[in-house]
ZALO-711939 format. One record per residue: residue in one letter; x, y, z of N, C-alpha, C in turn. Coordinates in steps of 0.001 Angstrom, whole numbers, plus 500000, padded with zeros to 6 digits. Last residue first. Layout:
BEGIN
   rest      n.x      n.y      n.z     ca.x     ca.y     ca.z      c.x      c.y      c.z
      A        X        Y        Z        X        Y        Z        X        Y        Z
...
***
This chain:
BEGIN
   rest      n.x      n.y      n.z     ca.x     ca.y     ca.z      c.x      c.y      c.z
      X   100073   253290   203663   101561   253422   204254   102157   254782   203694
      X   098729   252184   201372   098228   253026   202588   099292   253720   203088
      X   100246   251284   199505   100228   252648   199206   099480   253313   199891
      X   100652   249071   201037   101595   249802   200759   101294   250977   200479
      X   097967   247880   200954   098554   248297   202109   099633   249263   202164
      X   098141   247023   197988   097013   248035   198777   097335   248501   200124
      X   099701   245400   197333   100347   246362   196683   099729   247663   197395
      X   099481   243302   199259   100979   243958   199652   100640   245854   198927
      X   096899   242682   197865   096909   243030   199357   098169   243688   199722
      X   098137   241746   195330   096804   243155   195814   096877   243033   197208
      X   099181   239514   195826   100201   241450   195220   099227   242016   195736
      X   097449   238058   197200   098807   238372   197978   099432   239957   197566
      X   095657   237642   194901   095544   238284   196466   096548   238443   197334
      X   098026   237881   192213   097075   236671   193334   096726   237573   194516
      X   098260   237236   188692   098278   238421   190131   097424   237822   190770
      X   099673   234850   187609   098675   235273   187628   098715   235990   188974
      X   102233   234840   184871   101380   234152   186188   100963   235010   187144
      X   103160   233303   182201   101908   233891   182635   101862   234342   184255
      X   105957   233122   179880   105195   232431   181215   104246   233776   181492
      X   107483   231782   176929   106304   232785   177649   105760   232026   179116
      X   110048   231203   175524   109891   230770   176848   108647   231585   177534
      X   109995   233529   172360   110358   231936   173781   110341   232654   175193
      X   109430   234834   169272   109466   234748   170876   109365   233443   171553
      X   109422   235181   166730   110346   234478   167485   110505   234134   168856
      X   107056   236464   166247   107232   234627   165958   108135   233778   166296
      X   105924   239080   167107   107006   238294   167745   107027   236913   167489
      X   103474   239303   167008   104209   240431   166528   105566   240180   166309
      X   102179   237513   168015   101761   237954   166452   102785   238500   165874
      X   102518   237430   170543   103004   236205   169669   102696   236162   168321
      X   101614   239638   171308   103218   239236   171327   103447   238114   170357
      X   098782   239406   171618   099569   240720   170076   101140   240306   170335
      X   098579   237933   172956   098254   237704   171640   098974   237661   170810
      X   099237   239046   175275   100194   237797   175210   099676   237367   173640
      X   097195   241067   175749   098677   241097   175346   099553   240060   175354
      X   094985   239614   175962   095188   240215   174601   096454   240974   174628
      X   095491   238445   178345   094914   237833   177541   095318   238736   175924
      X   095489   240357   181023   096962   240064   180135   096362   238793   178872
      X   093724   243396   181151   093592   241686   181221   095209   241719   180429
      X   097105   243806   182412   095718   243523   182692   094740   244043   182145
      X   100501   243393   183182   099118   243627   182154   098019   243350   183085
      X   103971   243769   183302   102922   243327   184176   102062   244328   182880
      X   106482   241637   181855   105304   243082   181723   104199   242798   182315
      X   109305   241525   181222   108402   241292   181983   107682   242473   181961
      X   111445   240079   178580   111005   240874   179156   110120   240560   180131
      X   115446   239447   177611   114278   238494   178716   113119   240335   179212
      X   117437   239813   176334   116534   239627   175960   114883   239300   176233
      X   118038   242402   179169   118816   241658   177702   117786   241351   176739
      X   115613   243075   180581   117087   242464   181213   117750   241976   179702
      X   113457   245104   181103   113850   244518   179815   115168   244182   180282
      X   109799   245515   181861   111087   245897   182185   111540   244732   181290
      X   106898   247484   181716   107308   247414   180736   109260   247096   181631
      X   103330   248177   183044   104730   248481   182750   105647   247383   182348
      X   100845   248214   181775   101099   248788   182831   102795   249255   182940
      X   098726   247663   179175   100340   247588   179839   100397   248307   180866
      X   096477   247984   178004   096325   247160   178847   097478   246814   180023
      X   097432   248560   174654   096355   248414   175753   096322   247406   176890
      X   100933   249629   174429   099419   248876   174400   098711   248275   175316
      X   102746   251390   175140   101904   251596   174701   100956   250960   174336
      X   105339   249625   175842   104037   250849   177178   103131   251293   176677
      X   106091   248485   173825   104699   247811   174300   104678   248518   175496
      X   108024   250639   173178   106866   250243   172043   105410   249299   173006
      X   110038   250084   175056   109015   251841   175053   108219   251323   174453
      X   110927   247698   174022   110136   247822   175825   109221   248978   175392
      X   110674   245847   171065   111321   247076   171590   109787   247382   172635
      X   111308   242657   170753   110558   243709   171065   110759   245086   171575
      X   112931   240316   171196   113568   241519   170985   112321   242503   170655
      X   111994   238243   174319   111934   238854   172714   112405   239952   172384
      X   111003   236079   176067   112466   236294   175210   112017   237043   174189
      X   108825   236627   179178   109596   236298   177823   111038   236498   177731
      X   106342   236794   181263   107487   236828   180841   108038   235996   179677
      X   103788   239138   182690   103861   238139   181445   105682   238248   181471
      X   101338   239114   185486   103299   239150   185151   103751   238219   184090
      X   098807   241054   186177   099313   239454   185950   100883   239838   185560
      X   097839   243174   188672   098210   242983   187038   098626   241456   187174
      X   096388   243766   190960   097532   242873   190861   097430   242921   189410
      X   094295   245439   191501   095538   245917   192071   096696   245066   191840
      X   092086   245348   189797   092566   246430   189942   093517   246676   190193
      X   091931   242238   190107   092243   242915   188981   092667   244214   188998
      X   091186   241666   192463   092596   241260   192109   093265   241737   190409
      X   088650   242787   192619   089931   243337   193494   091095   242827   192840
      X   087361   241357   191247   087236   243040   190605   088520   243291   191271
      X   087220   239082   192617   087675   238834   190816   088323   240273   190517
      X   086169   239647   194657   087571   239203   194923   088249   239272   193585
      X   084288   242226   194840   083967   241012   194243   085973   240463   194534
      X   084884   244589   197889   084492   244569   196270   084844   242959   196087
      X   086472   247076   199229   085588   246520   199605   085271   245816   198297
      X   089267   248894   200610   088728   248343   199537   087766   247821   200210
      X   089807   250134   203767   091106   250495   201796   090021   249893   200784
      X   088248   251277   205953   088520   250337   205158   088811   250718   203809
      X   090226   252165   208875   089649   252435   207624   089567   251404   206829
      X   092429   250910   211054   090870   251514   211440   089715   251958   210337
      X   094446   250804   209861   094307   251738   210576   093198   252524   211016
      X   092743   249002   207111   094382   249045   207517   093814   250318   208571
      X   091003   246407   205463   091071   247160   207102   092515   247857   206656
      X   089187   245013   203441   090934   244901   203382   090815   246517   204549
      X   087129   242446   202000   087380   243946   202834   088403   244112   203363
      X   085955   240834   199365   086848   240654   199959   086619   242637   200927
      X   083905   238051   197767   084446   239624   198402   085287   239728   199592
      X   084019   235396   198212   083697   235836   196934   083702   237475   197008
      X   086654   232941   199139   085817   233962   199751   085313   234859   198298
      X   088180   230555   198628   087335   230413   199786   085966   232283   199505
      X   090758   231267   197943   089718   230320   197720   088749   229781   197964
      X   091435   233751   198414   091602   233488   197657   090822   232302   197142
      X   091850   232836   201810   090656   234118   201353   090625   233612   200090
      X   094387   231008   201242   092655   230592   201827   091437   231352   201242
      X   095730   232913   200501   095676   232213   199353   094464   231402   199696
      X   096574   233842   202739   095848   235272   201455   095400   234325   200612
      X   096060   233718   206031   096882   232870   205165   095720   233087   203859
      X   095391   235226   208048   096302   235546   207337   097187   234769   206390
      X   091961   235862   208329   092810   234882   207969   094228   235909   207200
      X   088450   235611   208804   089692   236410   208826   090467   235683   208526
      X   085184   235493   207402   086198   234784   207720   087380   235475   207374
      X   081823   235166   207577   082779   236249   207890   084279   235186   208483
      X   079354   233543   206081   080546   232984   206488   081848   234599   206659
      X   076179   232568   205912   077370   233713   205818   078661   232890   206446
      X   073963   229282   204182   074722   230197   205757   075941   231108   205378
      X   073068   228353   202348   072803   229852   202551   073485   230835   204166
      X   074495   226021   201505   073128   226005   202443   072962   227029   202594
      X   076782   226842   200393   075730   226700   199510   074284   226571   199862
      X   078021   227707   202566   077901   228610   201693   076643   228484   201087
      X   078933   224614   203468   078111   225504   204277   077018   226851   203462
      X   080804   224281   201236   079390   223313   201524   078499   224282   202464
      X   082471   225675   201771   082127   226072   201092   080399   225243   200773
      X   083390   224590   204444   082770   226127   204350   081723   226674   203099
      X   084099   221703   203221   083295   222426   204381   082273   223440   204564
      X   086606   222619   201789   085147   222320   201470   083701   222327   202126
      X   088138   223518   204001   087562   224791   202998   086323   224000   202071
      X   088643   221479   205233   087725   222077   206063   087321   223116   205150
      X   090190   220067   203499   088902   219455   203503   087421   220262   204672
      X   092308   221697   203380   091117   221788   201975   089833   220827   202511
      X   093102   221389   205678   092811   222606   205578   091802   222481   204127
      X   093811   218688   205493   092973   218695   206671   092508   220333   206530
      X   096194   218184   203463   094752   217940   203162   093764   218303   204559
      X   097679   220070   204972   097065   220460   203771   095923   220125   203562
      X   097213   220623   208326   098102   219782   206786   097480   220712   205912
      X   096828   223589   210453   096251   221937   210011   097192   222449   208876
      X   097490   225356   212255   098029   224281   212905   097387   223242   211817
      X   094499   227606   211201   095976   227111   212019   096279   225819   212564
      X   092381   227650   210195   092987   226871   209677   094813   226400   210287
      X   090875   229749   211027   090042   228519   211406   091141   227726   211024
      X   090475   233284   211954   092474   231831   211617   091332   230583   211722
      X   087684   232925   212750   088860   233531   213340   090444   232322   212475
      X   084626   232683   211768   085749   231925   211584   087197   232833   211463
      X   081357   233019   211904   082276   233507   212343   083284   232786   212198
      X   078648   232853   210301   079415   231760   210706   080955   233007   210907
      X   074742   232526   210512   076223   233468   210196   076993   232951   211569
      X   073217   230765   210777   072885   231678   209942   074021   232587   208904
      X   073934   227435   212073   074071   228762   212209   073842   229617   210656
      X   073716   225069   213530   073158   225181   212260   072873   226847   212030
      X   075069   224899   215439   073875   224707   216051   073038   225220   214133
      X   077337   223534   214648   076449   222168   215516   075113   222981   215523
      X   079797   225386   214156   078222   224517   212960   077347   223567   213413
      X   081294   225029   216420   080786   225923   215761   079346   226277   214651
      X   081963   222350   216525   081041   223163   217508   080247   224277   216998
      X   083718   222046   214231   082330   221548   214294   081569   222408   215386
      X   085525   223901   214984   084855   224003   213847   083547   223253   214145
      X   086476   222577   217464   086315   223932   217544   085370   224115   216159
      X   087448   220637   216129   086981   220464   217051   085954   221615   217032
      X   089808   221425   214106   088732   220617   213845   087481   220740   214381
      X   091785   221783   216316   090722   223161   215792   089438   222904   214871
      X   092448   219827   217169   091759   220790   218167   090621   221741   217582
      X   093859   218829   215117   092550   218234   215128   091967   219214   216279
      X   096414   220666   215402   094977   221000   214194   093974   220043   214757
      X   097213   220091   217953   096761   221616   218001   095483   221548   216577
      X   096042   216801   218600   096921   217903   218234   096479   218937   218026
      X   094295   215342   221442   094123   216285   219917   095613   216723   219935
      X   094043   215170   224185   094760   214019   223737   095059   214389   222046
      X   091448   216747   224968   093184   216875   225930   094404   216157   224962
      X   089939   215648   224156   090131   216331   223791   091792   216725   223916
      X   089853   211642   224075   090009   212886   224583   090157   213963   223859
      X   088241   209922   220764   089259   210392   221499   088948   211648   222681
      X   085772   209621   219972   085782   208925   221049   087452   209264   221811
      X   086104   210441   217058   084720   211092   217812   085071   210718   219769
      X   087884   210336   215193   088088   211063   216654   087104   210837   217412
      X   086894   209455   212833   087550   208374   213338   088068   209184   214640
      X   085380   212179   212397   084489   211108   212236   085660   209657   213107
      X   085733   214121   211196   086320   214120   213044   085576   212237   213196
      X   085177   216803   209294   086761   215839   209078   086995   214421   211037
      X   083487   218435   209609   084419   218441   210294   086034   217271   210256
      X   081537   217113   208862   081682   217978   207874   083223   218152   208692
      X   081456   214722   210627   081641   214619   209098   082418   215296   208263
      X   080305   215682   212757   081914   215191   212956   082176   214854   211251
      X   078060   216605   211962   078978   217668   212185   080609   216909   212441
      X   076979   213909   211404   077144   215217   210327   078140   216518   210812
      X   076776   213421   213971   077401   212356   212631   077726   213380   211777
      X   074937   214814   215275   075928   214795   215720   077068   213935   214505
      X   072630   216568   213392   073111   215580   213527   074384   215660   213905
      X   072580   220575   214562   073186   219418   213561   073332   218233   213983
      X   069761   221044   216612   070936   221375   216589   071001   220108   214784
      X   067136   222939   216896   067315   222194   216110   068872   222328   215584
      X   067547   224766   219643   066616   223559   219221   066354   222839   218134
      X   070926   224460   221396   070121   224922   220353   068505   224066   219868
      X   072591   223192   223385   072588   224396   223490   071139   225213   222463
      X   073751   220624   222844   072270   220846   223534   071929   222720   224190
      X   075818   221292   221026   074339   220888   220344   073171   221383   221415
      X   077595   221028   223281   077129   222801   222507   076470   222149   221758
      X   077225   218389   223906   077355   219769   224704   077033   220834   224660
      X   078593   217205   221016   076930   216968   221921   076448   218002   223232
      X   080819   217856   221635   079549   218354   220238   078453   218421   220723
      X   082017   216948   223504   081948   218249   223430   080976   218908   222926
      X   081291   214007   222947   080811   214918   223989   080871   216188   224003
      X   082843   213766   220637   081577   213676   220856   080827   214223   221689
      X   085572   214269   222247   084838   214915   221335   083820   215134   220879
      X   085398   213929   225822   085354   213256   224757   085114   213989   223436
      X   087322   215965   228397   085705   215031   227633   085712   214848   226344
      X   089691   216518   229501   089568   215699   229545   087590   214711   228635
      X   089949   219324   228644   090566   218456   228273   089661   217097   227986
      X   087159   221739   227730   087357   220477   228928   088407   219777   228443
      X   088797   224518   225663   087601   223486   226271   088046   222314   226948
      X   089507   227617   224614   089594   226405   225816   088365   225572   225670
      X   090282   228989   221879   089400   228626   222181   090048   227188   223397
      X   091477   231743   219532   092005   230857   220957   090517   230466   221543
      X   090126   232506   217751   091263   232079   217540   091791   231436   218493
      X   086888   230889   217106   087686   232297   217831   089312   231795   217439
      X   084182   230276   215862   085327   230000   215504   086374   230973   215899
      X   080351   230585   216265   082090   231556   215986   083204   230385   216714
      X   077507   230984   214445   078311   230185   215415   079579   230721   215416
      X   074043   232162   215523   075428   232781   215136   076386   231114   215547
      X   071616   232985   216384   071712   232662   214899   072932   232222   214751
      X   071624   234189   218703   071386   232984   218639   071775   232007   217278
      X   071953   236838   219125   073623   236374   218384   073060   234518   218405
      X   069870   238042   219178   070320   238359   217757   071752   237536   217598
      X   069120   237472   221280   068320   237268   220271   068898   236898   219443
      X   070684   238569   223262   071297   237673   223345   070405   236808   222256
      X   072144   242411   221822   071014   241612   222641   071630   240324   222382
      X   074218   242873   221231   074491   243344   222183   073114   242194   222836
      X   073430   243617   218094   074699   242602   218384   074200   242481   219983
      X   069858   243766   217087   071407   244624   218112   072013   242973   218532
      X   069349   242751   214483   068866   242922   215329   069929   243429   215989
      X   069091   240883   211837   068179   241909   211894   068116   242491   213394
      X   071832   239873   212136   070436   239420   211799   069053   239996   211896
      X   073173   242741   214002   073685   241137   213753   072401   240759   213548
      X   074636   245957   213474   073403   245155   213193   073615   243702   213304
      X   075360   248835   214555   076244   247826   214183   074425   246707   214346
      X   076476   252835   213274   075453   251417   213807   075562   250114   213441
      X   077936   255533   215270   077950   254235   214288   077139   253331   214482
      X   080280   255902   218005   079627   256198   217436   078963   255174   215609
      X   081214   253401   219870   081108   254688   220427   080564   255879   219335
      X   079766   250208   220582   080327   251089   218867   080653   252710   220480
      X   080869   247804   222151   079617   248348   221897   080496   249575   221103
      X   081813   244030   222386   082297   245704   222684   081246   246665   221865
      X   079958   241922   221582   081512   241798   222451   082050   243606   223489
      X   078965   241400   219610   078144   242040   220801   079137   241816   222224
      X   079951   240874   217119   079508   239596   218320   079087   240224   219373
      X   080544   243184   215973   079681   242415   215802   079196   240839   216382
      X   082627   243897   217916   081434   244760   217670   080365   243909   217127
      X   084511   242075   217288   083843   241874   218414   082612   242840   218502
      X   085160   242839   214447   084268   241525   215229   083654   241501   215786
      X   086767   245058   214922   085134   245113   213970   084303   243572   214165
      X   088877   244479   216260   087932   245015   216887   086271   245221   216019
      X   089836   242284   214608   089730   241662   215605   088439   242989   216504
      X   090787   244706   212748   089922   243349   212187   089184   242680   213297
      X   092367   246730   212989   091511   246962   213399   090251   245833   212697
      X   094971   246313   212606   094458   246883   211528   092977   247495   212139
      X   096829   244533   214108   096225   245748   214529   095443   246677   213186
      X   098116   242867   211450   097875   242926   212720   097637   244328   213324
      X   096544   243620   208338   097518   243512   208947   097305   243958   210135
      X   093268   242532   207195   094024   243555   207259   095580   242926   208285
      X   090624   241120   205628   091473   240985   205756   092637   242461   206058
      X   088055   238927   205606   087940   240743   206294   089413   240209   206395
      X   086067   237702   203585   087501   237543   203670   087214   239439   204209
      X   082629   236010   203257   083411   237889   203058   084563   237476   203637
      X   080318   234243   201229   081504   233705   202435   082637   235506   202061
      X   076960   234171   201455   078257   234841   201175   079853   234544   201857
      X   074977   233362   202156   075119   232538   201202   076623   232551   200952
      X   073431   236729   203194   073296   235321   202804   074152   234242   202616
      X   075700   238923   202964   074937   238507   202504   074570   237097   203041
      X   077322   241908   205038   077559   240476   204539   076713   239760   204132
      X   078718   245157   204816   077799   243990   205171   078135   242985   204342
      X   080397   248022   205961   080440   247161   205532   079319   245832   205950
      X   082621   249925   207228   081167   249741   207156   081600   249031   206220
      X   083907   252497   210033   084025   251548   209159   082830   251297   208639
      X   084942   255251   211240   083882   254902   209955   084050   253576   209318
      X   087236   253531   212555   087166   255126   211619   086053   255232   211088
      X   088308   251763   215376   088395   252254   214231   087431   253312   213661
      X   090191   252711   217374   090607   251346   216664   090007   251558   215491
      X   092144   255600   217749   090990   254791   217372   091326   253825   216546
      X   093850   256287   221268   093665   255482   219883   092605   254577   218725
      X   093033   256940   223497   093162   258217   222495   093481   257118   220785
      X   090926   254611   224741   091642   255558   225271   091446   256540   223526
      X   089937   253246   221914   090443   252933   223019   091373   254097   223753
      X   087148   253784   219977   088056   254243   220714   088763   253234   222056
      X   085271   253055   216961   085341   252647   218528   087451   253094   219071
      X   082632   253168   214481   083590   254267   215478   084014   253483   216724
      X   080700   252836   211782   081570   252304   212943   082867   253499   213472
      X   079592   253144   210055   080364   254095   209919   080772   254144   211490
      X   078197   250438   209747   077753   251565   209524   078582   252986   209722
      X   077809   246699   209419   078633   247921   210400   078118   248945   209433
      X   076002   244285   209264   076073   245404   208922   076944   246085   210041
      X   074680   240325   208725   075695   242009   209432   075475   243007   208433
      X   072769   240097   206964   072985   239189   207755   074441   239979   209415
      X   070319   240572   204255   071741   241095   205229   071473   240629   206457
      X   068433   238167   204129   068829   238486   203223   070502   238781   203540
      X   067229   236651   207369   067342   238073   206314   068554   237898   205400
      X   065804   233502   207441   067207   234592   208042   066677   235569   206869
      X   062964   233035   210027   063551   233436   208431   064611   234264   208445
      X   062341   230456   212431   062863   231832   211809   063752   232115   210704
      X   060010   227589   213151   061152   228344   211952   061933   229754   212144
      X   059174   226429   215803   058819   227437   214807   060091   227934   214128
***
């Protein structure tokens, strides 16, 4: 018999959890959709690792309400739906990869074709290697598929990308993003800003137990990263603090930089105003400024 995932898929609620006299965290809150891949991103001890485990039914709220699929984290109902991707994960050296899959498949009643999960997983010429015998990234390969074997609702993914290449990290972000489109959630931490960045369509940014932002990744990187227009022009600096959209305005000789946003209609009015102008470069405020620039002015 089928079960219909809900729409909201987590929910924290003005989350509260104490350790001793230090709260991990503050009222947090926050949910995750369907379909949705959410980037929960904060600096170590931010209190990221403890809003998890609340929602894996790991550690229980001390005030606040915490929801996994329509149901208490805590029961063993509500985390059936679920697959998670931890940051440190043991398994049997010595059994086969296949075997592993096949292991945590027989865990579920309509698990993933075992072919398909070594697929999506990049694992397809491993299937028959030891585990024991993996490098740290094909390990985590490993760990990924398990994770999606049982055809999960909502997809937990701790650092999923440590220890892999390049191409072995884009081919697991296709992955995710393949996952996405089957309607499965995807709550994914990560301190590598440029993953979130490609990977995630909202973003929640933790610092000291509070959450600093919540919002579309497009809306966030606009609010807090201006873009960084640079040039050659004799433009007088005070003159463009005044148009729309300038933020600010610095001037080394001939060479200016002006952070904007949108920077589209000020790179216009420059090259209208300015026929002499050279060397224009663009480049583009990235989840990295907005995250440095948002933490900072927690601080």
């Amino acid at each position: 018999m089928s079960v219909s995932c809900p729409t909201v898929l987590a929910t924290l609620r003005d989350a509260q959890v104490h350790y001793g006299a230090v709260a991990a965290l503050q009222g947090v809150s926050f949910s995750l959709q369907r379909g949705e891949v959410l980037a929960l991103l904060g600096r170590n001890g931010a209190g990221k690792s403890t809003a998890i485990s609340v929602l894996l039914g790991l550690r229980a709220l001390d005030a606040g309400h915490a929801e996994l699929l329509g149901g208490d984290p805590q029961q063993r109902a509500s985390r059936r739906g679920i697959g998670v991707m931890l940051q440190s994960t043991a398994l049997p050296p010595v059994l086969q990869v296949d075997e592993l899959i096949a292991l945590a498949s027989a865990c579920y009643d309509d698990p993933r074709p075992l072919e398909e999960c070594l697929a999506l997983a990049g694992l397809a010429d491993l299937a028959r290697r030891r585990y024991g015998q993996l490098s740290g990234g094909q390990q985590r390969r490993v760990q990924f598929a398990i994770a999606l074997c049982g055809r999960p609702q909502l997809l937990f993914l701790d650092e999923p990308t440590t220890g892999l290449d390049i191409q072995a990290r884009q081919a697991l972000w296709q992955a995710i993003r393949q996952l996405a489109s089957e309607g499965c959630g995807v709550l994914l931490t990560t301190h590598y800003l440029e993953e979130a960045e490609a990977l995630a369509q909202r973003v929640v940014v933790i610092e000291q137990g509070r959450v600093l932002a919540d919002g579309p990744l497009a809306q966030f990187r606009q609010q807090l990263a201006p873009r960084r227009i640079r040039c050659r022009s004799a433009l007088d600096a005070e003159v463009l603090k005044t148009w729309p959209g300038v933020r600010e305005v610095q001037r080394d000789g001939l060479r200016l930089q002006v952070l904007a946003e949108p920077a589209e209609p000020v790179v216009a009015r420059l090259l209208a105003e300015d026929p002499q102008l050279q060397e224009l470069e663009v480049h583009g405020g990235g989840l990295a400024d907005a995250f440095v620039e948002l933490t900072r002015e927690a601080a």
